[in-house]
C-alpha positions in Angstrom: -46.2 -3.2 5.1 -48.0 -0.4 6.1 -50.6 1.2 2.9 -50.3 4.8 4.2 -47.6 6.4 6.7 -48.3 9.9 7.8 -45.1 10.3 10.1 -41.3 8.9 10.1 -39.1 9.6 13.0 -35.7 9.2 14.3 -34.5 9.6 17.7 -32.5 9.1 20.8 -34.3 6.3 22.8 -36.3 7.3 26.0 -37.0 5.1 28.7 -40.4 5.5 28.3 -39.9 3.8 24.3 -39.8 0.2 26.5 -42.7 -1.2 25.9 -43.0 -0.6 22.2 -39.2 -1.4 21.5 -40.0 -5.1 23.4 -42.7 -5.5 20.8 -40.8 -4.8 17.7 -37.8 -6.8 18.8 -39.5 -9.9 19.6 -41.4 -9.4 16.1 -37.8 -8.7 14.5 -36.0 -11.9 16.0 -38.6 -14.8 15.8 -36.8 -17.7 16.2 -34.8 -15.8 19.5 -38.1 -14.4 20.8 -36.7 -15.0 24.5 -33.7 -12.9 24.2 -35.5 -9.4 24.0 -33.5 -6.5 26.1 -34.3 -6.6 29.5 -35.8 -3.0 30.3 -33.3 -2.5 33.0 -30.8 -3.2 30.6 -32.2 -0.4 28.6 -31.9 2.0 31.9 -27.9 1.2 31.9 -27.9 1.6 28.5 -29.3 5.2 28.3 -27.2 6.1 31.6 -24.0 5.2 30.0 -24.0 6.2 26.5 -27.7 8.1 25.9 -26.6 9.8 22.7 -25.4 6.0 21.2 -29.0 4.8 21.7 -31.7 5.7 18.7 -35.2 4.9 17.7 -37.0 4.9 14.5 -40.9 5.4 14.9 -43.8 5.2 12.2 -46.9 7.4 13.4 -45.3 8.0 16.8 -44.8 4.0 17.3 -41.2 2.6 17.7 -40.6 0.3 14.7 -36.8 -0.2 14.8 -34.1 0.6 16.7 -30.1 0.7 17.1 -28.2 0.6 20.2 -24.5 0.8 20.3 -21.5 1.1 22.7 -17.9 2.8 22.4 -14.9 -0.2 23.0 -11.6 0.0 22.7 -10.0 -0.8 19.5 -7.3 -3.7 20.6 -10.7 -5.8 21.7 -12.7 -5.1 19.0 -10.8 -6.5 16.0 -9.4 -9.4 18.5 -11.9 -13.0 17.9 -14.5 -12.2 20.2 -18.4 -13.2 20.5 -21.6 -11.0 21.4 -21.2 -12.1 25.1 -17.4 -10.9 24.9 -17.8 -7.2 23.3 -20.6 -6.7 25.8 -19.6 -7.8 28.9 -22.1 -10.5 29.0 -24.5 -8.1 28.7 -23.7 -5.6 31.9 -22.1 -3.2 28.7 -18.8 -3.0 31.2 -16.7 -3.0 27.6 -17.5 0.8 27.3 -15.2 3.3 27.6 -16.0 7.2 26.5 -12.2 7.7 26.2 -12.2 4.1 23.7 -12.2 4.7 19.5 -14.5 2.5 18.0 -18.6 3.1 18.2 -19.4 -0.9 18.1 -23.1 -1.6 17.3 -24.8 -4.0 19.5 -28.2 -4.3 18.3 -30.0 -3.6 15.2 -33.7 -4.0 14.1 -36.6 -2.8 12.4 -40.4 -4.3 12.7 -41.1 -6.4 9.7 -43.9 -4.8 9.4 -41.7 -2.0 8.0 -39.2 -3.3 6.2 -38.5 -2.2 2.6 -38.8 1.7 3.4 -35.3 1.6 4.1 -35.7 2.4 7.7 -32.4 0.9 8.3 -30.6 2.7 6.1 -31.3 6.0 8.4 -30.3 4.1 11.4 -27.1 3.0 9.8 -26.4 7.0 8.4 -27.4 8.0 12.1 -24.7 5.8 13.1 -22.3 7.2 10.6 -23.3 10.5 12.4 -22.7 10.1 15.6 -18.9 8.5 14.8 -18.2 11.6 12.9 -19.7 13.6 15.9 -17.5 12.2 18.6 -14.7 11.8 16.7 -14.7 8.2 17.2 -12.5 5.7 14.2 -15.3 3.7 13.0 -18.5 1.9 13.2 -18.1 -1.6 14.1 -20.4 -4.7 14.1 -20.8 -8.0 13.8 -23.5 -8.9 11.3 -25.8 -12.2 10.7 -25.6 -13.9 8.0 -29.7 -16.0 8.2 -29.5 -17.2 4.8 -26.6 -19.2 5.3 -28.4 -21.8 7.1 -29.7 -22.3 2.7 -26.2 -22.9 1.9 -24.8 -24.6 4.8 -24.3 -27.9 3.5 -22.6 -26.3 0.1 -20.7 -23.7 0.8 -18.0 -22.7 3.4 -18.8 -18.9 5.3 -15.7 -17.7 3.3 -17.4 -18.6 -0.2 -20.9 -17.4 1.1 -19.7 -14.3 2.2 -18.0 -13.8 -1.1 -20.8 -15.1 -3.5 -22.9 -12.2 -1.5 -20.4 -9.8 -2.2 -20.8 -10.7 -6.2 -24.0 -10.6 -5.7 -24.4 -14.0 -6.2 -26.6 -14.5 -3.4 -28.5 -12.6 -1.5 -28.5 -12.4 2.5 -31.4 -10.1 3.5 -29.0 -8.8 6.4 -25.3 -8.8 4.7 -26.8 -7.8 1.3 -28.2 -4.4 3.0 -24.9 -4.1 5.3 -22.4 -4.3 1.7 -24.9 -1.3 0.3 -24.3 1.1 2.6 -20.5 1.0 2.8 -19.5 -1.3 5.7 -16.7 -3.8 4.6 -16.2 -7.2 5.3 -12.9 -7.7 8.6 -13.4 -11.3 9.3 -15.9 -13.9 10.0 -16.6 -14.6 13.2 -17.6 -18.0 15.1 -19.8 -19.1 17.5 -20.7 -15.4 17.8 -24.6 -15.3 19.1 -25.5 -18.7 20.9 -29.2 -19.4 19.8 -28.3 -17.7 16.3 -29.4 -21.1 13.9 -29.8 -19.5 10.5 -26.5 -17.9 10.7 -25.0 -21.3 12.2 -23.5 -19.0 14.9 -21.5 -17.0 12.5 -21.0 -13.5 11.9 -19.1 -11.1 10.1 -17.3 -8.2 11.3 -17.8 -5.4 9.5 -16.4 -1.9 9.7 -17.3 1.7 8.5 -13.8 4.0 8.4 -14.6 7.6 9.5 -12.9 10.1 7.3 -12.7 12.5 9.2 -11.2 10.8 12.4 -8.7 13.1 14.4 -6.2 10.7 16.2 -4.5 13.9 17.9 -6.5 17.2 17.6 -4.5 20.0 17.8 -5.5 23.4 19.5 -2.8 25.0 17.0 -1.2 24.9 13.4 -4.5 22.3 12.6 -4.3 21.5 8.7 -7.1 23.6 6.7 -10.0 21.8 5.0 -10.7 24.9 3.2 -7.7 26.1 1.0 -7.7 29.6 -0.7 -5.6 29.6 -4.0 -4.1 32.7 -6.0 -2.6 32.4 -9.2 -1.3 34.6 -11.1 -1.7 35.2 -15.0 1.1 36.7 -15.7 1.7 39.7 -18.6 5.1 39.4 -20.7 6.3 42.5 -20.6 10.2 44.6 -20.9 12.1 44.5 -17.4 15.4 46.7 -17.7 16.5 44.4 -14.7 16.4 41.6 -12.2 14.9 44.3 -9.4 12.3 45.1 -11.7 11.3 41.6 -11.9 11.1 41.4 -8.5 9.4 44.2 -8.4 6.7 43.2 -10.1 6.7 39.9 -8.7 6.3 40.7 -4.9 3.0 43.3 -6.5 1.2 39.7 -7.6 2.6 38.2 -4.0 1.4 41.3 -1.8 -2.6 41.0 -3.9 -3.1 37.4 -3.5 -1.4 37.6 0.2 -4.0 40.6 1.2 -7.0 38.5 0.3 -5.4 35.7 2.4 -4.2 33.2 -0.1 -2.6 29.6 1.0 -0.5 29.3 -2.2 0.5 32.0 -4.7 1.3 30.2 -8.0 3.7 31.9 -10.9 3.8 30.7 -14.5 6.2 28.5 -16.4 9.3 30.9 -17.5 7.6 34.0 -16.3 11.0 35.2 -16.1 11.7 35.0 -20.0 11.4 39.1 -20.4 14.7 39.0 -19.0 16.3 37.6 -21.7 16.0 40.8 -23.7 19.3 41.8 -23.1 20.8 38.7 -24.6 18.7 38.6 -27.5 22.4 39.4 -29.7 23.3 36.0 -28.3 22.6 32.3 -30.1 19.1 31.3 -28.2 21.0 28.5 -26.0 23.5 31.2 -24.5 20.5 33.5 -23.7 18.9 31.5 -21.6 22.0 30.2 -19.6 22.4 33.6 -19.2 19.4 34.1 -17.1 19.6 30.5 -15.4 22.4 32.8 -13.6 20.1 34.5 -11.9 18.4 31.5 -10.3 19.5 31.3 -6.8 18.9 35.1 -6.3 15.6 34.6 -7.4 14.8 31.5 -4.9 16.3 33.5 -2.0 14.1 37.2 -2.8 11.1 34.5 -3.0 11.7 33.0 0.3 11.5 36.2 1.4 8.4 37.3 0.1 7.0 33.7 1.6 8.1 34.6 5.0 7.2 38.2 4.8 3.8 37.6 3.3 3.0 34.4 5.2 2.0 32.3 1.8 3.5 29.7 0.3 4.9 30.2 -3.2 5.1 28.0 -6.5 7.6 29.8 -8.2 6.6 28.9 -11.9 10.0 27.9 -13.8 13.0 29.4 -14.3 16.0 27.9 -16.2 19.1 26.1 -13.9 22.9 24.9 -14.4 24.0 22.3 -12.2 27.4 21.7 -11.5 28.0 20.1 -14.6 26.9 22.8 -16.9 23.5 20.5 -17.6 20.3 23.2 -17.9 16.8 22.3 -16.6 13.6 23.5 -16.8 13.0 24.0 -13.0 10.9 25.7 -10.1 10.8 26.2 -6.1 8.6 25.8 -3.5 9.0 28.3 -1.2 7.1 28.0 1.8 5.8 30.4 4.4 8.0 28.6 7.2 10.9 29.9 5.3 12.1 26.5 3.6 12.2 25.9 0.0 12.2 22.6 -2.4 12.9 22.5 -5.7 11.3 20.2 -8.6 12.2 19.7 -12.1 10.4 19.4 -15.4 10.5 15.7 -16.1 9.2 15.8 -19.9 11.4 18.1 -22.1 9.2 19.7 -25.4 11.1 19.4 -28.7 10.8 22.6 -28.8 12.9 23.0 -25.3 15.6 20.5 -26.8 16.1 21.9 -30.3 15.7 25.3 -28.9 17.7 25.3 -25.9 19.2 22.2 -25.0 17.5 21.4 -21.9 17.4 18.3 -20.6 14.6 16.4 -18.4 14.7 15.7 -14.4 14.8 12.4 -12.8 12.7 13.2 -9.7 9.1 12.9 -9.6 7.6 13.6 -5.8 4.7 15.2 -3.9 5.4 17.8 -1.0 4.1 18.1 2.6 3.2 21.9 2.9 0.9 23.3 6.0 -2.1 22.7 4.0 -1.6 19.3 3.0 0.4 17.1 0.2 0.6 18.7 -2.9 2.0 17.8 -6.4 3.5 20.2 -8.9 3.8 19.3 -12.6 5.7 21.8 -15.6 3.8 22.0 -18.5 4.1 19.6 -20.5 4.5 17.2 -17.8 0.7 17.3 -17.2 -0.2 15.7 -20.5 1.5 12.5 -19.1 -0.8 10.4 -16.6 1.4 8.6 -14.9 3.2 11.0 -13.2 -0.1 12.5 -11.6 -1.5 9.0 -10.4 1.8 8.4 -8.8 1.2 11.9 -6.9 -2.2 11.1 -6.2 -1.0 7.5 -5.0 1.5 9.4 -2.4 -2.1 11.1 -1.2 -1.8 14.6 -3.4 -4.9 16.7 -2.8 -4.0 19.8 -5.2 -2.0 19.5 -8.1 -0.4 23.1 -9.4 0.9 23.0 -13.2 2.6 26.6 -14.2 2.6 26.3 -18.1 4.0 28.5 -20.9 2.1 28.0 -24.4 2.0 30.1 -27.6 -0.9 28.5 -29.5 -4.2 28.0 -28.2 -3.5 24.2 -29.3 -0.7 24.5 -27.5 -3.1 25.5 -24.8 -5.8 23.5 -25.3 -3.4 20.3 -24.7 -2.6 21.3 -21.2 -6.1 22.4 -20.6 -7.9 18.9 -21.6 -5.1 17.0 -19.9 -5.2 18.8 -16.1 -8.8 18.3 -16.4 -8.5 14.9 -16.6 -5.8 14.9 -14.1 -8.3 16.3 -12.0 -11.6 13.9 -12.4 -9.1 10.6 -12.9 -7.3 11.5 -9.5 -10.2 12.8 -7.4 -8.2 16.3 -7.0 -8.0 19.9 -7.8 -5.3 21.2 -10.3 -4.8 24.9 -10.9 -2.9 25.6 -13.8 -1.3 29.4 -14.7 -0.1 31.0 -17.8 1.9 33.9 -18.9 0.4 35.9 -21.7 1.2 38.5 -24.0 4.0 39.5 -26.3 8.0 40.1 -25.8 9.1 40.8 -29.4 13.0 41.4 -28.3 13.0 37.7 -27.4 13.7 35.3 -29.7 11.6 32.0 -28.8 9.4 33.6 -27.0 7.7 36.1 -28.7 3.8 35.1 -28.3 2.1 33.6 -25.2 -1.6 32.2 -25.1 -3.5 31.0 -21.5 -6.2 31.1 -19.5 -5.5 30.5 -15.7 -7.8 28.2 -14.1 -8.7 25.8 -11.1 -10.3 22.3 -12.2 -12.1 19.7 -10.1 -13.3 16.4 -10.4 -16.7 15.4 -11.8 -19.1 14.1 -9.5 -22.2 16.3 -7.2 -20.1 18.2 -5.0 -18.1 20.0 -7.6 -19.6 22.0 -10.4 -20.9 20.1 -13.2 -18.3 21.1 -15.7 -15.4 20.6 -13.8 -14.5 24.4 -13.0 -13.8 25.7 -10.5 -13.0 28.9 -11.8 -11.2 30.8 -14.4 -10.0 34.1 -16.1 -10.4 36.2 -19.0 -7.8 35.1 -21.8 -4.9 36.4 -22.6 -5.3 39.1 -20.3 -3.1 39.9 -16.6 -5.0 39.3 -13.8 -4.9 37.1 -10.6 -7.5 34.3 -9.7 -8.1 33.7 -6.3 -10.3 30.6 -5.4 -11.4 28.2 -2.4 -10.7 24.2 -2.7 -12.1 22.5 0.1 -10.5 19.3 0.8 -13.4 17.5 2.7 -15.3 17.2 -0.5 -12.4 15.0 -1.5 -11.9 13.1 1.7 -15.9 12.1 1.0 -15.1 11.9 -2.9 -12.4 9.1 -2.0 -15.1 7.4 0.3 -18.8 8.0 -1.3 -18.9 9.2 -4.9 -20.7 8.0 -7.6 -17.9 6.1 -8.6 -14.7 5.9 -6.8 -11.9 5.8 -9.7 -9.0 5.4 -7.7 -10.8 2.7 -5.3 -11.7 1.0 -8.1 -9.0 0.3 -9.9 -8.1 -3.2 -10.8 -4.9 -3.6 -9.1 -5.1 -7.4 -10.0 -4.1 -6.5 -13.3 -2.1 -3.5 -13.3 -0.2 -0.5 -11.7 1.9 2.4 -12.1 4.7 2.9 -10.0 8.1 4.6 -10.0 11.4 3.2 -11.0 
């Protein structure tokens, strides 16, 4: 290695690089000095796919290179060897219009090796995939410490002893590090290639961000804009006045073009004023009659002010006189869904009588799958890993506490939902007084968006929230590609990492 480097460079190849990149590649494969590239196999190269073609140089002298082809994806992950997936070297295999960006060569001098030169070549790769829009990165790797092992282990218990780290493969070992996976192993794959004993494994890079049908319109938002609304207990001398003030909260967060407008748990509780006279149980199955009007005016403030809603809770009857604890989705395309609290408080049972749901689900909206979760229901884990299993991005919890330890429960709890699931969660409260409403007299929150824990989000885990136990709206941006490379990159990957050997959580 090299004592002093002034200059480090990365590149498309030129024609003109020839001479230098002969010289490094003979240097790079020393037992297959003969099979260098041909330099008017370079010139096909650079005429068919320029942009697939890079260079590294050190003080302006090509060191490395990496020099790839787009192939279709049925050939690629069929058995196939190096003369195969390049056409016997004539590079006929690629097609512009194919899905896979298949690597073809790789080297760097070794000279220069240990300045993790390779690694920019490999992330240049990455690159380039994400740039064209292309499914993966695709190669077939050496394995030249096998040769060592030959004679003890099979290629199956190699590969897999470098994957433990066991043993170390100077080319494998550096391919497992930066995120390629292991397909297959592949068999008499480069004649000539002794210290791999001809084998090779296929390994394969997933691009997040692959589009297997752009659309021109109606494309799903990376960047989603919350509102939620903290929502003042207050005296309503009727249902129109509720919906009066309701459509106010949906016409702010609306006018600063919100996705999602989400209400609070039982927002609708001042309405129970009237029925105060009444034993607490008969109150609210008063109000529960009011459910359906409510679910229709909300659909029409979802059409009218093109956001989805999250309609908080409200109480319901079914048909067999049964109350829940439930809430609607109403979305802009003028559909709604309904879900259901699943975990009933004491408080709800001795109080009330309600009863828990039987349903847990995420929902497709036009920004993506979400999950929504009453209260209480957040301070179970299962239910949200479930969600996030189904592929929730944003999980919205409308709450209703009195105490700040009520409070803090659903707090801590949808934070962790957040950094244990790898997505956002926005919770929103109701706050203030209704002293004509038995049950329900005091209401303690503070509205807020969490995130997961990791260098893209901030460091505490907020996104963003409000003053206590004051009205207000919060409107925030969640942007759902820091997830997508959460999922794939982060500093640890909880949900890839799970031991699914041992355990798992699914629904009955």
């Amino acid at each position: 290695m090299q004592t002093k480097i002034n200059k480090v460079e990365l590149r498309n190849l030129q024609i003109e690089d020839y001479k230098e990149l002969k010289t490094s590649m003979m240097e790079s494969y020393a037992e297959m000095a003969e099979n260098y590239w041909r330099e008017e196999d370079i010139e096909k190269l650079l005429k068919i796919f320029p942009e697939g073609q890079l260079v590294i140089l050190v003080d302006d002298v090509v060191v490395g290179s990496a020099l790839s082809l787009i192939v279709n994806e049925r050939i690629v992950y069929k058995p196939h060897n190096y003369n195969t997936i390049t056409g016997n070297c004539t590079f006929s295999t690629h097609n512009e219009n194919a899905e896979i960006l298949y690597g073809i060569d790789v080297f760097i001098h070794p000279k220069y090796r240990g300045l993790r030169l390779g690694r920019r070549l490999y992330d240049a790769r990455k690159e380039i995939c994400e740039n064209l829009n292309l499914k993966a990165v695709v190669f077939a790797g050496r394995i030249p410490s096998y040769l060592q092992y030959a004679d003890e282990f099979t290629p199956k218990v190699y590969i897999e002893k470098v994957k433990q780290k066991e043993l170390y493969d100077p080319v494998l070992s550096f391919q497992l590090s930066n995120d390629f996976h292991v397909v297959r192993i592949m068999k008499n794959y480069l004649e000539g290639d002794k210290s791999s004993k001809e084998f090779a494994v296929l390994l394969e890079w997933n691009n997040i961000y692959y589009d297997e049908s752009p659309k021109i319109i109606n494309v799903e938002k990376d960047i989603i804009r919350l509102g939620l609304v903290q929502w003042q207990m207050r005296s309503l001398n009727n249902l129109e006045e509720f919906f009066e003030q309701s459509e106010f909260f949906v016409d702010v967060v609306s006018g600063y073009g919100c996705d999602f407008a989400l209400f609070p748990e039982l927002f609708i509780a001042p309405l129970m004023a009237d029925y105060n006279h009444m034993q607490e149980a008969d109150a609210i199955r008063e109000i529960a009659k009011h459910t359906t009007a409510i679910r229709k005016r909300f659909q029409e403030f979802a059409i009218s002010y093109n956001i989805n809603i999250i309609t908080g809770s409200m109480p319901f009857l079914d048909e067999d006189g049964h109350l829940y604890n439930v809430g609607f989705l109403c979305k802009r395309d003028g559909t709604s869904e309904m879900y259901t609290k699943i975990h009933i408080t004491p408080n709800e049972v001795s109080h009330w009588g309600m009863q828990g749901g039987s349903n847990i689900r995420t929902f497709d909206t036009d920004c993506g799958k979400i999950g929504i979760m009453i209260c209480y229901d957040v301070e179970f884990p299962e239910m949200a890993r479930i969600m996030a299993d189904e592929g929730m991005n944003i999980l919205f919890v409308p709450f209703l506490t009195d105490t700040q330890n009520g409070f803090t429960r659903v707090k801590i709890c949808a934070q962790a939902r957040a950094v244990e699931n790898e997505c956002y969660v926005a919770i929103a409260g109701c706050v203030g007084n209704l002293p004509k409403v038995n049950n329900m007299d005091i209401q303690y929150a503070q509205t807020a968006v969490f995130t997961p824990s990791d260098f893209a989000f901030p460091s505490n885990g907020i996104k963003a929230e409000t003053t206590p136990n004051t009205e207000m709206t919060l409107i925030v941006d969640v942007d759902l590609r820091l997830l997508k490379e959460l999922h794939e990159y982060g500093s640890v990957r909880i949900l890839k990492d799970r031991r699914t050997d041992l355990y798992q959580i699914k629904k009955k």
